[in-house]
N, C-alpha and C positions, 0 to 999 in steps of 0.2 A: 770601598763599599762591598762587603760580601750580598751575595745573595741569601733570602730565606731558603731554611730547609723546602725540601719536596716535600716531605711528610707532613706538613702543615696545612689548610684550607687554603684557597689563595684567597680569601676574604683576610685571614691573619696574615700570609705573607704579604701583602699589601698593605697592611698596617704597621709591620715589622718593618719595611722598606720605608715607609715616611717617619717612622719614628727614630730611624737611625741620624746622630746628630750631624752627618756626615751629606742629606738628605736635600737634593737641590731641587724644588718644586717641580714639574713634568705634567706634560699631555699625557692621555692614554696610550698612545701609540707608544712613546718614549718609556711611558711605566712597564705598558707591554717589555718592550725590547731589556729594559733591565731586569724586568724578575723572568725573562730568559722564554718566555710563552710563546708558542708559535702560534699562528695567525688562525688556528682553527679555535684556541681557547679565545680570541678578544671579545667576541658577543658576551663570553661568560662574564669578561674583566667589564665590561662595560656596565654590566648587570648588576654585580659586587660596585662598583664605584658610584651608581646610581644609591644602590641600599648603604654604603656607606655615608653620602651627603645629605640623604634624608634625614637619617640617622644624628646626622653633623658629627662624627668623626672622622669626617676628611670636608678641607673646603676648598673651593675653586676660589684661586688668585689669580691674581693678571695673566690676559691672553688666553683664559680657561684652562691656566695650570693649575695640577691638585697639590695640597698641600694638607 
């Protein structure tokens, strides 16, 4: 599984990341740790994952993994 470009929003690289067929459902934290984020962006990631399930392009599956 590659990562998303940097050059991306991480609203898209977080989409780009579940959308790869290779894509094994994940907590925040674990999403954090694969698109490579250190710990001062996770309120952002939290915020984009929020607007993303509103949204319903990502959804929480068992255990409150996203998918």
């Amino acid at each position: 599984m590659s990562l998303p470009p940097l050059s991306m929003t991480l609203r898209d690289r977080i989409l780009a990341l579940v959308r790869e067929a290779s894509f094994v459902p994940a907590d925040e934290p674990e999403l954090a740790r694969r698109l490579g984020l250190p710990k001062k962006q996770r309120s952002q990631l939290k915020f984009e994952v929020r607007q993303l399930l509103r949204d319903g392009r990502l959804a929480r599956g068992a255990h409150g993994r996203l998918a």
